[in-house]
C-alpha positions in Angstrom: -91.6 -44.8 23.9 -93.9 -46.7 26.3 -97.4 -46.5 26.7 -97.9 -44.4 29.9 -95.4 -41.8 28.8 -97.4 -41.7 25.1 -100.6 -41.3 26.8 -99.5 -38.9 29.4 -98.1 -36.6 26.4 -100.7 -37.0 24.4 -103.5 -35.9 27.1 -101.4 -33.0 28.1 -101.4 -32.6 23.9 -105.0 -32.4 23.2 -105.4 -30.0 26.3 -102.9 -27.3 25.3 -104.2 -27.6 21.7 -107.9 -27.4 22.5 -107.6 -24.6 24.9 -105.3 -23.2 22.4 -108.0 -23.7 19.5 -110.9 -22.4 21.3 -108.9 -18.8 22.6 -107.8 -18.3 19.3 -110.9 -19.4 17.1 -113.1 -17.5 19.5 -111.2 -14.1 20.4 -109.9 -11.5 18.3 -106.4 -11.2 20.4 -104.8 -8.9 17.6 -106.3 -6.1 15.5 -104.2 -8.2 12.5 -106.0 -11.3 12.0 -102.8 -12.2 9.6 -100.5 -11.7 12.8 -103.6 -13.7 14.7 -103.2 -17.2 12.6 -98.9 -16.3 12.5 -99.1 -16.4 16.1 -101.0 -19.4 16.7 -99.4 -21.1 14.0 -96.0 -20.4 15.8 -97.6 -21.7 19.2 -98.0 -25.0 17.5 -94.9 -25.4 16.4 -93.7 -24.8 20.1 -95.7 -26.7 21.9 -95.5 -29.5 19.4 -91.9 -29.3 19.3 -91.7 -29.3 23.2 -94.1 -31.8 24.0 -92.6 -34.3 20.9 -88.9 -34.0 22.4 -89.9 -35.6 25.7 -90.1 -39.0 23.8 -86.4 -38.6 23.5 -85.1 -40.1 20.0 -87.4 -41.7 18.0 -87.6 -43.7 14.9 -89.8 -42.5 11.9 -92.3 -45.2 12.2 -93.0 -43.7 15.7 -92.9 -40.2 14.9 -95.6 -41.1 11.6 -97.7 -42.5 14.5 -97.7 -39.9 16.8 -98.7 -37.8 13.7 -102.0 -39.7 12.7 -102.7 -39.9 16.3 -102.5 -36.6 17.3 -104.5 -35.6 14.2 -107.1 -37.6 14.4 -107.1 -37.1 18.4 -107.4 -33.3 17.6 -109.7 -33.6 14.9 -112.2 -35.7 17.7 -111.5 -33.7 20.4 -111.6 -30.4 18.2 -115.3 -32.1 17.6 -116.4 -32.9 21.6 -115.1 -29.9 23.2 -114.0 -26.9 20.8 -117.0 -26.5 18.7 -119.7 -25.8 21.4 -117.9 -22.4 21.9 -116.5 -22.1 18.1 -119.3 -23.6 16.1 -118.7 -26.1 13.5 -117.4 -23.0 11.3 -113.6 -23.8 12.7 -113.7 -26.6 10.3 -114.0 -24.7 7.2 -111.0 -22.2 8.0 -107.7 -22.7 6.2 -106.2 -21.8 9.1 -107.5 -24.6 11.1 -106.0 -27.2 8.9 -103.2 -25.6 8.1 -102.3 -25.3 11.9 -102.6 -29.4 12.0 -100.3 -29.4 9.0 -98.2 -27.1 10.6 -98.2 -29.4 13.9 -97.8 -32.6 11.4 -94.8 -31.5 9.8 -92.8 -29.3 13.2 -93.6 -32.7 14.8 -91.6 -34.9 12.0 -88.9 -31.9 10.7 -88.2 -30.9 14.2 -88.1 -33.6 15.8 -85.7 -35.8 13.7 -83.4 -33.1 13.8 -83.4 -33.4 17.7 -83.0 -37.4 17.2 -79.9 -37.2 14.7 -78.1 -34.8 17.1 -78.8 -37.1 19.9 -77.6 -39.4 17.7 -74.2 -37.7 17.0 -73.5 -36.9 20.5 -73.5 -41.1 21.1 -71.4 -41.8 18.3 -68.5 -39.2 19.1 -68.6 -40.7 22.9 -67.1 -43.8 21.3 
């Protein structure tokens, strides 16, 4: 992982989330606000998933970094630019901070998985 390709991912990282943040904190999309927070939960877990595989393989050190990073990157930016339109309300939901868990563990679980099959495929070339 180099530096140029971590900050490039991790600006285009904190603009899908806060965009994604501030739609779904501030619009009632579905008449279900269960099927609301499912949705945006799943979202995370896509983009996250997405965004972390273009590392390529990983080790876990890196992948524990990326996690405090992006958290605390979200939780700043969540601050700056999310709660002029959301209010500093977003910060007492349980689904805000679940949805950081949720991008927290997609971002470790999912990942790995991708970095032990990469991992296979190099060992059955031999």
């Amino acid at each position: 992982m180099t530096p140029k390709k971590f900050l490039a991912i991790f600006i285009l990282q904190a603009l899908f989330f806060t965009l994604l943040k501030g739609y779904f904190f501030e619009h009632q999309i579905f008449d279900n606000p269960g099927l609301q927070q499912v949705v945006f939960w799943a979202a995370i877990i896509i983009i996250t998933t997405a965004l972390a595989r273009r590392f390529g393989p990983i080790t876990f050190l890196e992948a524990f970094i990326l996690v405090v990073v992006w958290t605390l990157g979200d939780l700043l930016l969540d601050l700056i630019f999310t709660t002029p339109f959301t209010g500093m309300a977003i910060f007492y939901t349980s689904q805000y901070w679940f949805g950081l868990l949720v991008m927290d563990v997609s971002l470790l679980v999912l990942h790995k998985m991708r970095h032990i099959h990469v991992r296979h495929q190099m060992h059955a070339k031999h």
